[in-house]
C-alpha positions as CSV (number, residue, x, y, z in Angstrom):
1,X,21.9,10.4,-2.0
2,X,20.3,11.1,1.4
3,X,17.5,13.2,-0.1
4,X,16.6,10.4,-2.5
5,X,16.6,7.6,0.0
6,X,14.2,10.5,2.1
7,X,11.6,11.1,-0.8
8,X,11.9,7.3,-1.4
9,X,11.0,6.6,2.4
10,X,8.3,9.5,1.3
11,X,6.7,7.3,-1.2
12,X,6.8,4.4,0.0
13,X,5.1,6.0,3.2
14,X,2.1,7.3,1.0
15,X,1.6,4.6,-0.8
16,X,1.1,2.2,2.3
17,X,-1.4,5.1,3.8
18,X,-3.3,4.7,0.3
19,X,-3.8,1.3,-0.1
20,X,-4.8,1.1,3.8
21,X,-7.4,4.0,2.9
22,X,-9.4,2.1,-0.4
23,X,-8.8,-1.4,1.5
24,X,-10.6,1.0,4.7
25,X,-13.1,2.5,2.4
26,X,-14.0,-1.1,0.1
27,X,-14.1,-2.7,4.0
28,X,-17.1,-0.2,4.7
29,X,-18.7,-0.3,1.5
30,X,-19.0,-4.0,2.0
31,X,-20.7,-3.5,5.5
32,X,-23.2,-2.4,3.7
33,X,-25.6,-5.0,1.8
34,X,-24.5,-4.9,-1.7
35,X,-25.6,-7.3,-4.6
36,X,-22.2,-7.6,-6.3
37,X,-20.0,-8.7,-3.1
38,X,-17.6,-10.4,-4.9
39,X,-16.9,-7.6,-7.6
40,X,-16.1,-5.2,-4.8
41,X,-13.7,-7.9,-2.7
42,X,-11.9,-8.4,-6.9
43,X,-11.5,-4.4,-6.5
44,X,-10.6,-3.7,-2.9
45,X,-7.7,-7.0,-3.7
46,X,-6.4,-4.9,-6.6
47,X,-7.0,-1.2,-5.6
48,X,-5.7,-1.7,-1.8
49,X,-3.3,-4.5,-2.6
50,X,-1.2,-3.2,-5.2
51,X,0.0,0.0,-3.7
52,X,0.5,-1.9,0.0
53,X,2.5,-4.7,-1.8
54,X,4.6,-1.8,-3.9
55,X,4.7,-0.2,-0.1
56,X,6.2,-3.2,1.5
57,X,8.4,-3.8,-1.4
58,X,10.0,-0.4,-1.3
59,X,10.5,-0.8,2.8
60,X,12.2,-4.1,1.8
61,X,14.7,-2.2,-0.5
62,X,15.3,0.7,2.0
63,X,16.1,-1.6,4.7
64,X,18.6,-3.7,2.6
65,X,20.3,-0.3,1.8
66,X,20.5,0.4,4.9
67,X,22.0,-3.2,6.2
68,X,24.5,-2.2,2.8
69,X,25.6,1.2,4.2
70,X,26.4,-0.1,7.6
């Protein structure tokens, strides 16, 4: 069970680090003038957003394991 919850922690790590990476990159593209500004704030919201919200979720259900186990 402990290597589970470990690869878990794992995912949920990578996951944050890759939304935080396209929200990073979309943030730096939009610097820049761009015609379509609202197309690439609709993208950066669903690239970056789903995998840091999947992220949180996941440190949410490792924490209440945790709480469980003690």
């Amino acid at each position: 069970m402990k290597q589970v919850i470990g690869f878990y922690r794992k995912t949920a790590w990578t996951l944050l680090i890759l939304g935080i990476w396209i929200v990073v990159g979309y943030c730096i593209r939009l610097a820049r003038p761009h015609p379509n500004t609202a197309h690439l704030v609709i993208n950066m919201l669903a690239l970056g957003g789903s995998p840091i919200g999947i992220a949180l979720w996941m440190f949410r259900n490792l924490k209440k394991e945790k709480r469980r186990k003690s």
